[in-house]
Every structure is written in C-alpha cells, then in structure tokens.
N, C-alpha and C positions, 0 to 999 in steps of 0.2 A: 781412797775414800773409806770412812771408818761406817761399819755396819751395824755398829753395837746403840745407835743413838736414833733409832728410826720412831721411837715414841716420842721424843721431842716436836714442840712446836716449830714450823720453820718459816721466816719469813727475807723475803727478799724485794728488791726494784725490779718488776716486770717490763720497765721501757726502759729504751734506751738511755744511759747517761747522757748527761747537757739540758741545759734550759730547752724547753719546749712548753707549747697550751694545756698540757697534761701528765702526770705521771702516776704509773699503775704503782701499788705497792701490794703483794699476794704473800699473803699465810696461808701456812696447811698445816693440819695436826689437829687433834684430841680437843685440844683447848685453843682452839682458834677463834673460833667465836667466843667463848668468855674472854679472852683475852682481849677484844675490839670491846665488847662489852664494857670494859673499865674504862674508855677513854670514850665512846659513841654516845651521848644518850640523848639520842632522839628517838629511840626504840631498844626494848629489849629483844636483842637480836636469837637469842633463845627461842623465841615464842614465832617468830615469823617462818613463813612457808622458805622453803629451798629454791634457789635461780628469783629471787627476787633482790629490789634494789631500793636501798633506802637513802633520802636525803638529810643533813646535819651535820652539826657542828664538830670536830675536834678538838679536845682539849687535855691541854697537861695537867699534871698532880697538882698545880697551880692553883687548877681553874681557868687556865686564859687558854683564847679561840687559838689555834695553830693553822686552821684551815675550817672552811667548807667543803663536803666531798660527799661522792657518793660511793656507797659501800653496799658492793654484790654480795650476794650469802648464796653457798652451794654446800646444802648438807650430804654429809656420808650417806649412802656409797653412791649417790648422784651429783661425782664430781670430776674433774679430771685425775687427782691422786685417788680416788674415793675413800677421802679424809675429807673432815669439815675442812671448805678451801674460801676465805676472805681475801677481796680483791675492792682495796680505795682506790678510788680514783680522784684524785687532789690537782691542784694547778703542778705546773711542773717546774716550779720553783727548786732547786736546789737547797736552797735552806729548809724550806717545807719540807720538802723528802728525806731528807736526812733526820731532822726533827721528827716526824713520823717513823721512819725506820728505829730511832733512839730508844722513843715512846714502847714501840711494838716490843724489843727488848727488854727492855725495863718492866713491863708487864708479864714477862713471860715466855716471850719465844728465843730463839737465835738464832742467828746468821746462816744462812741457807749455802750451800754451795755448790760448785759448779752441778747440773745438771739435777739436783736433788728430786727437786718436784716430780720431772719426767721418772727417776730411781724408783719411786715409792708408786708414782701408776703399773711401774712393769713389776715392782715386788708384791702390790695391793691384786693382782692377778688385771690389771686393766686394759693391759697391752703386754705383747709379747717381747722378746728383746729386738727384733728387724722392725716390728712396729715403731720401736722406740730411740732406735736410729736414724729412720726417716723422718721421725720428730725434726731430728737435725739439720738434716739435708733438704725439709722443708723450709725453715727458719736459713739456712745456707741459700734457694735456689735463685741463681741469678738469668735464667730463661724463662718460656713455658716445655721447652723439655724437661727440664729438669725440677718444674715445679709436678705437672702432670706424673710424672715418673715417682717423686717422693710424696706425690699423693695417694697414688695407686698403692706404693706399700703403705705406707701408714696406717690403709683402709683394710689392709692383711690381704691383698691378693699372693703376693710371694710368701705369707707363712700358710697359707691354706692350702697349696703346693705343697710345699716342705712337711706338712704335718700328716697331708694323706699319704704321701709317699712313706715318709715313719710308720704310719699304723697297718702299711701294705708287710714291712717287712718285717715290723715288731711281732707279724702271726708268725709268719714261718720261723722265728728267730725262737718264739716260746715253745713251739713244734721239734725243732731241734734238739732244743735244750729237753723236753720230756722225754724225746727217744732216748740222751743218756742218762735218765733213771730207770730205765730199763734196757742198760746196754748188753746184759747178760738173757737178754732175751729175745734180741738179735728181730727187733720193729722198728718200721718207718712211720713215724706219724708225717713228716712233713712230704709229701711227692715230691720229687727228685726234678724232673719234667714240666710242675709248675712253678718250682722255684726255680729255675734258670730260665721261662717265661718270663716271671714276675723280675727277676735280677734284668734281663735284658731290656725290658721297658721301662726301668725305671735308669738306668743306664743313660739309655738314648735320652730322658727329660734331662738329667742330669748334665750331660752333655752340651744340651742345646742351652740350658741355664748358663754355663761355662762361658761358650759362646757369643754371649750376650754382653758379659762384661766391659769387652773393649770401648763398645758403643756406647757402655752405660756409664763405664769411666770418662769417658768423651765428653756426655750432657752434663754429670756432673764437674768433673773438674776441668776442662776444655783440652784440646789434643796440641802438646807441642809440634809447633809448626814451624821450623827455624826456615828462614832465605839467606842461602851462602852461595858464592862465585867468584873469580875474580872481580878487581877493581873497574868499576867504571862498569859493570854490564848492567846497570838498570835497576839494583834490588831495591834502593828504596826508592822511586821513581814506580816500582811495581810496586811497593806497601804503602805509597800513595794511592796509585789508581784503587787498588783492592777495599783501601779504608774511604778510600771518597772522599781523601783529607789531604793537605799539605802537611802532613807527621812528622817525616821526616828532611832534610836537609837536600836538595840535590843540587848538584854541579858535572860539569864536564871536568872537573880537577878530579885523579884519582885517588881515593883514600878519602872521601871527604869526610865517609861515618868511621870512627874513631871509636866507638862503645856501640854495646848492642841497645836497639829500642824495641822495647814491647807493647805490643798494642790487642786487642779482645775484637775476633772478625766473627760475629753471629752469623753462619751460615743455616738457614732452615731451622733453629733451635739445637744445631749446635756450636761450641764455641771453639774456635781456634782461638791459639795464641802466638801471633806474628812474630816471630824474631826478625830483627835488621839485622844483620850483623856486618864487621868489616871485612872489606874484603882479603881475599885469599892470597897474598906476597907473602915475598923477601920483605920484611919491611924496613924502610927507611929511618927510623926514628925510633926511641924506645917507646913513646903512648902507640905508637901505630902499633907497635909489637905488641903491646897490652891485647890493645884492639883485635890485633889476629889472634892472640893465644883465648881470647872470651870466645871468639868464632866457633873454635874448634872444642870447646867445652859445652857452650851451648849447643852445637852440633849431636855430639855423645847425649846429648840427653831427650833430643825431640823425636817424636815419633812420626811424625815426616818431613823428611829435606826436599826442598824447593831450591834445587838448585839452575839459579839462573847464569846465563852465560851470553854473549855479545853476538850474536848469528853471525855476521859479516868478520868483525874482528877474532874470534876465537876459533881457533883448530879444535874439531872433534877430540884428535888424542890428548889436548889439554886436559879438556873435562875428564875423557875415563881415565886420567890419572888420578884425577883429584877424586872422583866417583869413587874409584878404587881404596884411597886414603879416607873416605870420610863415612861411606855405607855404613852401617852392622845390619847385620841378620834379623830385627827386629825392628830397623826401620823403612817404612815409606819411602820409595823417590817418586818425583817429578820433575821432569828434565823440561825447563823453558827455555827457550832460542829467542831471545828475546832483540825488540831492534828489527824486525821481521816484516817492516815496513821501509826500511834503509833497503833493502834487497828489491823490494818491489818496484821503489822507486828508479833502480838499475835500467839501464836501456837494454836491448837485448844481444848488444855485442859483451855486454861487459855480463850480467846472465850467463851466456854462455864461455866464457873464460872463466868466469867463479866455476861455474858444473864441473870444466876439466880438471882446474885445480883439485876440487875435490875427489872426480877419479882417481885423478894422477898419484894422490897421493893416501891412498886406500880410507878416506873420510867418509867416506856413501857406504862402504860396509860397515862403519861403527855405527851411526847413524840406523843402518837397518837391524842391527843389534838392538840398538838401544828400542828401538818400534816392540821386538820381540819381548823384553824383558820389564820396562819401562814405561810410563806415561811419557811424551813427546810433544811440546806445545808450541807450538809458533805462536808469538804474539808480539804486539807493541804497547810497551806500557805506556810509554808518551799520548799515545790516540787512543787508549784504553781498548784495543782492540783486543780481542781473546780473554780477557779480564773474567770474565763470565762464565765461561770456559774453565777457566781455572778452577773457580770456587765450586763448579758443577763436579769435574775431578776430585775437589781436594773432601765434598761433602759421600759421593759416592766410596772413596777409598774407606773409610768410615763405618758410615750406614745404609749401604746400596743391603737390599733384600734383607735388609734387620728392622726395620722402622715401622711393625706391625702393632699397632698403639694396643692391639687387645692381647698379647704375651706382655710375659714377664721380661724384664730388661732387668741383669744383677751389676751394680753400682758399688758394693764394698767391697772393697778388698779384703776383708776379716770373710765375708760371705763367702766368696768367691776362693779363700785359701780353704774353706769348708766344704764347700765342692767339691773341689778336687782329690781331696783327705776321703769322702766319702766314695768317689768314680774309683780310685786304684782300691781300696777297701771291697767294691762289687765286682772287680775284673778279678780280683782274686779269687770271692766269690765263685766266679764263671772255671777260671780255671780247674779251679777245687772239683768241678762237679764235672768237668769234662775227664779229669784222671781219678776223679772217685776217692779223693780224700775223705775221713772221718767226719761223723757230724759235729765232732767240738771243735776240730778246725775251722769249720763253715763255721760255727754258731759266733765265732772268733771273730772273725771277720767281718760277720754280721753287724755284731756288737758295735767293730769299729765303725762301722759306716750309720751306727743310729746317731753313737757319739756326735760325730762330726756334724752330720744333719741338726741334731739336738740344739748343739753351740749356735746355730742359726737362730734360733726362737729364741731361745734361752733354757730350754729344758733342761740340759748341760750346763752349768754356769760355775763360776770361782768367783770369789770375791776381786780376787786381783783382774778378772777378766772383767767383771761392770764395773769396777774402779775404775780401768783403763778407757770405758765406751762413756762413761757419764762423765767425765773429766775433761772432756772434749765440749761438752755442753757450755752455753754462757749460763751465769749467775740468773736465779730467775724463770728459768724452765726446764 
C-alpha cells in the first residue's frame, strides 16, 4: 500500500457487492464534499452543519437524474477518518452504483483500497493500530464471543494496557540512559530495587496477556477439532448427534466416509470446527487411501483429536497404537469409547467374560493410563447419550478459568508474537539486574521491549508493516 497519496480524495462501495434495497457509496478527503457538490444540488453542502443528512437528486454532466439518494455529511475532524467523510446512500442497483462510483471519479476522487479509510483514522491520530484491527475482526465476528471480544479492543481496553505499561518503563528506560551521561561520575538515577519491581509486574501482566491467546484465537477463528478411529466406531454417527443434524452419511459398511466433512459446532460462544474424517486402515481401494491419507493430514493440523473407538469391538492396544502415531505435543486428546450402550445391554455372564478378557490381556491397565493422562468418555452416539458430556470437555479444554468477560483476551497473532518479543526482552531485564550488568545493557533491553510493545499500537510502525495489516481489510473500510 503506497503512502505517498494520503491527500487524495478517496472513494469506495461501503456495502456489500450484489443487488440489494441499498447501497452505501463513502468518500473521505480534503475535497469530499465539493466533490458531491458538483453532482448534489439540492443543497450546498458546504454551508450545512456536520452528521447531518440531506435528501436529492443525482445527476451527471448531463443533467439526467442517476438516482434519488440521501447524502450524510461528517465534517473534519468529527469523523470516522477525521477528514471530511461523504456517505450516499442510493437504491442498490448495480448500475446505479457503478454510475455513481464513475461520476465520484470523474469529479475528482479515486479508488479507495483495501482498508484505506480505516489507514488514514489510525494515521489521522483517531485510533491506534490494535484499535484498528479490531475494526476487522469486528466486521469478521461470526459469534457474540467474538463480537464482544473485537468490541472491547476497538473501544482500546487492550491499548490502554499496553500504553500504561510503556509509560511505566519508558521512566526508568530515560533514567538509565541519564546515568550514562554521567557515567564518569559513577550515579544511579534509576533504583535498581524498583526497577526489578516494576520489571516483575509488568512480567506477570504480560504473561497472563500471552495466556490468553489460545482462548482468543479460539473465539476468533474456531479451534481445529478433528474425529479420527478406525472404521466403523461411530464418528460420524457422533458429528451427527453433536450437530443435531443428519451431516454426515452413516452405515454399518466400513469405510463409508471416503473425504473429510467440516462442519462449525458453537459451544458457549466458542466455535469448533468438526472434522469427519475416514477412518484409520489398510485401505482397500485407492479413493479410500485418499481418504486415509486426508485423515492424517487433517489430524497434523487440529488442535484437539476426538478420537473415537468401538467399546465392545476395539482392543485398548489398538487405540494406544494409533494414539501413539497420531498425538503431537501441542495437541488436545479425547478418548471416546463409544457404542457404550452395546455393553450395557450385555447380560451379566457375558459382562463378566468381557472384564476377564480385559484383565487377561493387560487392557484395564491402558485404560487406567489413559484416566491419568487423558479425557475418557463413555458414550453412545446412536442414543446421544454422553453427547453433552462431550461438548462440556471439548469447551472446558479451551476456556475453563479464562472466560473472565472483564480482562483482556489477546486474539492476534502479530499481538501476541509482540508479547513474547517484549516477555524475553524483560527476563533479560531481570537477569541483568540480578548479576549487575551495566546500565546500557539494561537500557538495551529495555529499549527492546518498548519496541515490541510500541508495534502493538502502532507507536513503532513501517510502512511495509500497515501495508501488510490494512491489506487484509475489504474495499470500503
């Protein structure tokens, strides 16, 4: 995104593309209102008050009507860019819109792009740069987690954080830096004692910001949630029950799901995202092998496996084989035993010959493993029994003791790689002052952790770094 054209006029389609009862079209810039001027005249829009709304005709260099529409006026600096900002609203004709967009060109302005308008609020000093992110993530949010959550920043709860913690450290950081203008005179301006205080509290905030991520990545982009097992134990029979829907396909033939299905399970205002996937063979055929080779790709990439397995028909050592092949270290399990209603139904001679079995053959000690290590669920998806169960696990692994609506929840990842950059920047910090390194070492390190903090707001900024964040934006805001 080119930075050198920020005096231009700019205008765009603030609705969504396709026929609809209306479409917005917004200018911002210098010359926004004379520019509506040349084509409005049912008022000199010059001479009218700001946030008010006039009704009239449209028309080309013509002279012929293009539309009826009404036209908002928000004068400088009581706007959203705080630039004079013109917003029509005309039927939502496609031809009209386009014709109006033409007109607004031809008069003067140009083509707006990706995220401009939002660009020139956060460079017009009107919003910060996390302010003007949550712009996005508000216009993104598909819950009320996630609406709630990109409300709260917008409104700068997370930069008014961020900003007192900077002005905590920017004292001792000017403190330091003054004792080396007088390093030959061997003075402390900043207390040693208080600044490994003030480092350790701001630490622990920092921390717990960190912390938050998971959850916040969760509300906003939903948490990979794949179901893998062998064939035939129930999984989509379970992404039925769970969806409350007939989704996917099921049969007593093994192999029936052949491709993964994805489906969106709102738990409490967060959202999973259900993989089906095929089950776990030798497979018979080369789409079935497709089918296993997606399993295990989609596996590698969810952040918890829902691995279901057949109670009755499935050996404990199967599963922790396949456990064993499918884990990483950064995923979630949940072990379902599913079919857990087949067992029930057992009379009690056959009950107790399943039990020895499983003595017999050291099953009740994996079993007890898995209790220690793992979530363990008995359930039957056919009778939707345990169903509920599930969801209460799959929402607590998540956000059990994070879900405190008055903190801050961190949702970027650009935020959250900022954090971190700033956490090892203050342990060093800590370090430093624990073996009595020099104060320009400290001041160093200091430095580095304003930085990183900075990049949050935007204090810190590059071009190529709000190219990157405003180019995510649609056309229009």
């Amino acid at each position: 995104m080119q930075f050198t054209d920020l005096q231009d006029t700019i205008v765009a389609l603030a609705t969504p593309a396709g026929a609809g009862a209306i479409g917005i079209i917004r200018l911002s810039g210098q010359e926004a209102i004379s520019i509506v001027n040349t084509f409005f005249a049912a008022k000199d829009l010059q001479k009218v008050p700001s946030h008010s709304i006039h009704l009239g005709y449209i028309r080309n260099e013509e002279n012929q009507i293009i539309d009826q529409a009404l036209v908002s006026v928000f004068k400088t600096p009581q706007s959203y860019t705080k630039e004079n900002i013109i917003e029509i609203s005309c039927h939502g004709s496609q031809y009209i819109l386009q014709q109006l967009l033409e007109l607004c060109c031809r008069s003067g302005a140009r083509m707006a792009r990706e995220g401009e308008f939002t660009m020139r609020a956060f460079l017009n000093g009107q919003m910060d740069l996390s302010q003007a992110e949550a712009v996005a993530d508000l216009i993104a949010a598909e819950s009320a987690s996630a609406h709630q959550m990109a409300l709260k920043q917008m409104r700068g709860g997370f930069s008014e954080e961020i900003k007192k913690l900077r002005e905590e450290l920017l004292h001792f950081a000017s403190m330091i830096e003054l004792e080396l203008d007088f390093g030959e005179e061997d003075v402390e301006f900043a207390d040693r004692k208080d600044l490994q205080k003030l480092v350790s509290e701001i630490l622990q905030l920092l921390r717990h910001l960190s912390d938050s991520f998971q959850l916040g990545n969760a509300i906003k982009n939903g948490v990979n949630t794949v179901l893998a097992g062998r064939p035939n134990a129930g999984k989509s029979t379970l992404l039925n029950a769970m969806l409350n829907e007939e989704r996917a396909i099921v049969s007593d033939i093994a192999g029936t799901t052949r491709d993964t299905i994805e489906e969106i399970l709102n738990i409490n205002g967060l959202q999973f995202r259900l993989i089906d996937t095929a089950g776990i063979r030798q497979a018979g055929d080369q789409i079935e092998a497709i089918g296993v080779q997606k399993t295990l790709e989609e596996v590698k990439k969810s952040a918890i496996l829902l691995y279901v397995y057949d109670y009755l028909q499935t050996n404990p050592a199967m599963v922790q084989k396949d456990i064993e092949a499918l884990l990483t270290d950064s995923m979630q399990l949940i072990l379902v035993a599913n079919k857990y209603d087949q067992y029930e139904q057992l009379d009690e001679t056959e009950k107790y010959n399943h039990e020895r079995r499983y003595d017999a053959k050291g099953w009740r000690a994996i079993e007890a493993a898995w209790q220690n290590r793992y979530q363990l669920l008995h359930i039957s998806a056919k009778s939707k029994e345990g169903i509920e169960h599930i969801k209460s696990q799959l929402y607590d692994l998540i956000a059990s003791g994070k879900t405190n609506n008055q903190s801050t929840i961190v949702s970027n990842t650009r935020h959250y790689a900022a954090l971190q950059s700033a956490t090892e920047s203050l342990d060093s910090v800590l370090n430093g002052l624990e073996i009595g390194i020099t104060g320009d070492f400290l001041a160093m390190d200091i430095r580095h952790a304003l930085n990183a903090l900075g990049e949050i707001t935007g204090e810190i900024s590059t071009d190529d770094l709000l190219g990157n964040i405003f180019s995510r934006f649609c056309i229009g805001k």
